[in-house]
C-alpha positions in Angstrom: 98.9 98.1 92.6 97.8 101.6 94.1 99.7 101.6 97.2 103.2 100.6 96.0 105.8 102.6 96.3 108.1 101.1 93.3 104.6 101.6 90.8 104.6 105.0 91.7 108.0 105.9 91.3 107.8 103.5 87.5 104.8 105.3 86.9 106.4 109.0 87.6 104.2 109.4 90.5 107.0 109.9 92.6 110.4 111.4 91.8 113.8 109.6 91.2 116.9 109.8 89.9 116.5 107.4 86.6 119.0 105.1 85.3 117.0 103.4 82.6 113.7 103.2 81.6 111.9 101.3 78.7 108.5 99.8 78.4 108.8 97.1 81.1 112.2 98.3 83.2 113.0 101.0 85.1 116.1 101.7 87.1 116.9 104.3 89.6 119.3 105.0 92.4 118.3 103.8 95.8 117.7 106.6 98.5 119.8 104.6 100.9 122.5 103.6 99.5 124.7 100.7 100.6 127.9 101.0 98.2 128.9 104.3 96.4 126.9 102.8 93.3 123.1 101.1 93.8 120.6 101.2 92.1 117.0 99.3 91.6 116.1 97.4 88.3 112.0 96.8 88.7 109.7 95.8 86.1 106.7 98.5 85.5 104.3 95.2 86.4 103.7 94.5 89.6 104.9 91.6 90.7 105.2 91.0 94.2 108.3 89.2 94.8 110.2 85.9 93.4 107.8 84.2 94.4 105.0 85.5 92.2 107.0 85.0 89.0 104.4 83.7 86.5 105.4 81.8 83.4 104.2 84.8 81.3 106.6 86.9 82.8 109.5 84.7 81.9 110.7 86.7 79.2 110.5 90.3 81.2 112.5 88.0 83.5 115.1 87.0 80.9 115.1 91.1 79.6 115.6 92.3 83.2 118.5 90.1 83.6 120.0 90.9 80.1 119.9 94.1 80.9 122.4 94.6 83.9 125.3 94.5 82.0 124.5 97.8 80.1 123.0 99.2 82.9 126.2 98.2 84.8 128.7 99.6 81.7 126.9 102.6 81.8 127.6 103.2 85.9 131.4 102.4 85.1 131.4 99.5 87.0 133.9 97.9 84.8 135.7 95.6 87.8 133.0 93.8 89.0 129.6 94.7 90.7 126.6 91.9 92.4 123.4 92.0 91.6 121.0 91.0 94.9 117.4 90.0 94.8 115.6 89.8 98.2 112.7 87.6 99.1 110.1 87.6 101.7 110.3 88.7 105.4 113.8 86.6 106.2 115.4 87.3 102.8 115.1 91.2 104.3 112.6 92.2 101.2 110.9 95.6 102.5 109.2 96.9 99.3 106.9 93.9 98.4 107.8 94.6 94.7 110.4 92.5 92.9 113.6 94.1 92.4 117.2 93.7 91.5 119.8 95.8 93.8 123.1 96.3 91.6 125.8 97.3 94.1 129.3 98.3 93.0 132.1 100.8 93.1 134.0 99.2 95.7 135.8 96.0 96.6 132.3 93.9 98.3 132.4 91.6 101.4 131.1 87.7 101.5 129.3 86.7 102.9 126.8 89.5 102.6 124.3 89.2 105.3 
């Protein structure tokens, strides 16, 4: 998608600070963060939100999610972290590109929102 922001920065059209990257993952850290550790997981395909999950990209899905607990290791966020998706205008998504905030490094409140 031209205009999105998160396939520019996957694409290197736009700098960040990179977490992980593979063929169909990257991770950076957010530019506002909301706990001392948070960072993005996106897939490099554009896929608009939850709600645009095709069965083909079931097993990206399933890679994503298998994922976190490296990415997570690797932060040091060895007691505990949560991992948010948001959807649509009342689930407070603002980039209309799926992604996965992991937040950690401190003790987190419930409920969240």
């Amino acid at each position: 998608m031209n205009d999105c922001i998160f396939c520019k920065i996957a694409a290197k059209e736009i700098p960040s600070k990179a977490v992980y990257e593979d063929e169909e993952i990257y991770c950076f850290h957010d530019l506002e963060p909301q706990a001392p550790v948070h960072v993005l997981i996106i897939p490099k395909k554009h896929i608009a939100s939850t709600d645009e999950i095709m069965p083909g990209d079931l097993g990206l899905m399933g890679r994503m999610m298998g994922k976190i607990g490296e990415i997570a290791s690797g932060l040091g966020l060895e007691n505990g972290y949560r991992v948010v998706i948001n959807c649509g205008e009342d689930g407070m998504q603002t980039v209309k590109h799926l992604h996965m905030h992991l937040l950690g490094k401190r003790k987190l409140t419930w409920p969240p929102g």
